[in-house]
C-alpha positions in Angstrom: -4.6 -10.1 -10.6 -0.8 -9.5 -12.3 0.8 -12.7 -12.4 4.9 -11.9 -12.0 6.4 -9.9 -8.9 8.4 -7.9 -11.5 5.6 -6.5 -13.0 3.6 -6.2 -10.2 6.2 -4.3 -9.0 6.1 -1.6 -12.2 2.6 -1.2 -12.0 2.7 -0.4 -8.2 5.7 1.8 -8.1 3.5 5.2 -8.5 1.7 4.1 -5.6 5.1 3.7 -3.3 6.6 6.6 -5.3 3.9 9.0 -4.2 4.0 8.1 -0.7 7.3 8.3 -0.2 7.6 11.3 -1.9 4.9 12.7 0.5 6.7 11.8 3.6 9.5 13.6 2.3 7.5 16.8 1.8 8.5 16.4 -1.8 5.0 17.6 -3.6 6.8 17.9 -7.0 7.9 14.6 -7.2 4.2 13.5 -6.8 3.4 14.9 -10.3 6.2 12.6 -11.6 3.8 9.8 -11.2 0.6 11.3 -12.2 -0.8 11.7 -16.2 -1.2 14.2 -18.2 -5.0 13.9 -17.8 -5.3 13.4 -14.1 -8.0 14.0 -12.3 -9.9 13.0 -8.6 -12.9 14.4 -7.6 -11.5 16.8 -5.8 -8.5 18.2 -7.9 -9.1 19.0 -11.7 -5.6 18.2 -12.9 -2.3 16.8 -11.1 -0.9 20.8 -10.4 -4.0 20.7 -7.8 -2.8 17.5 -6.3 1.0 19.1 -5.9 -0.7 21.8 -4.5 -3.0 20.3 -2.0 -0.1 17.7 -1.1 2.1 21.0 -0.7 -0.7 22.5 1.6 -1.0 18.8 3.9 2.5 18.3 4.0 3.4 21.8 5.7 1.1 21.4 8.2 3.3 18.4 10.1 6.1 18.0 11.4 6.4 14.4 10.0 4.3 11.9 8.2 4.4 8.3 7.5 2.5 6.6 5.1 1.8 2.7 5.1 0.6 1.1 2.0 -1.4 -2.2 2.7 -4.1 -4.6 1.2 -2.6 -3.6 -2.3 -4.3 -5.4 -5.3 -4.1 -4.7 -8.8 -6.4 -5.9 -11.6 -5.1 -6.1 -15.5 -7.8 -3.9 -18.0 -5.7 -4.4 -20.5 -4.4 -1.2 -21.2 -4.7 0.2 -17.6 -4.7 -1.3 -14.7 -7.0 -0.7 -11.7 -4.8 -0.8 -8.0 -7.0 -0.5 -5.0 -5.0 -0.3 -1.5 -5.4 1.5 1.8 -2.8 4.1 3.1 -2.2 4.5 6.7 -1.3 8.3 7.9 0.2 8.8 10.6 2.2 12.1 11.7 3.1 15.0 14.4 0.7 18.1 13.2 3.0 21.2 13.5 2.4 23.1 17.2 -0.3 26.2 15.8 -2.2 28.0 18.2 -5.7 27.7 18.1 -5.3 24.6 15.8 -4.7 21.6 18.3 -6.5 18.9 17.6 -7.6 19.8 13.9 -5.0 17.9 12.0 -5.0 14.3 12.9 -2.8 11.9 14.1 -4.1 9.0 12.5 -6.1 8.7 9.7 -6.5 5.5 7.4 -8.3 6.1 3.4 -9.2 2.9 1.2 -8.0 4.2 -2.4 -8.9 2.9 -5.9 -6.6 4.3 -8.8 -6.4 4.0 -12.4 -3.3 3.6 -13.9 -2.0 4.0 -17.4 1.3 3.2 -19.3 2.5 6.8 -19.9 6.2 8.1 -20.7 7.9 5.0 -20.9 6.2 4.2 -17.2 3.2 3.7 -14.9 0.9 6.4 -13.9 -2.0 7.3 -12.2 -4.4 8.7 -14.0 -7.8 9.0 -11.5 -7.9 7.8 -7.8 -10.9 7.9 -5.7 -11.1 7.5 -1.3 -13.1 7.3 1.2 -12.3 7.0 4.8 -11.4 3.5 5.5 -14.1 1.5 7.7 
């Protein structure tokens, strides 16, 4: 565990970045916080992310995201944050789509993040639904 709320703080700021950025609808500024070499298991490189953010975020009307149970571990020269993030939103009105985008949803994340540009970033993230 990080010792210090300041640095805690720098290390976790792509996390709270991100989601803000996606409640916004602002799928550029997620690549802000990603590096060069992202990857997930489902998105080769951090354009894919912008992308698929671009893609999720059209579809409501609003979303909120709520970061919670937020750790991070010191590797040395990464860190490893795990965390879960509560979605909630209003799915846009789409005939013949009611009820396909949810509501609610809740994911348990675990990221890897590297000291990049001067900052924080995440470099690979892996979810699964949370239980």
């Amino acid at each position: 565990m990080l010792a210090g709320c300041g640095k805690r703080d720098e290390v976790t700021r792509p996390i709270t970045e991100i989601a803000a950025a996606v409640e916004k609808k602002d799928a550029g500024a997620v690549a802000d916080w990603l590096a060069r070499d992202y990857h997930d298991p489902e998105h080769e490189n951090a354009q894919a992310v912008v992308l698929h953010v671009s893609q999720i975020a059209s579809a409501y009307e609003h979303l909120e995201i709520d970061i919670s149970r937020l750790t991070v571990d010191d590797l040395g020269s990464s860190r490893r944050a795990r965390f879960r993030a509560e979605l909630s939103g209003a799915p846009k009105s789409v005939p013949g789509l009611e009820g396909f985008l949810p509501r609610r949803s809740a994911w348990d994340f675990e990221a890897s993040l590297v000291y990049e540009g001067g900052r924080w970033r995440i470099a690979t993230a892996s979810w699964k639904p949370a239980e």
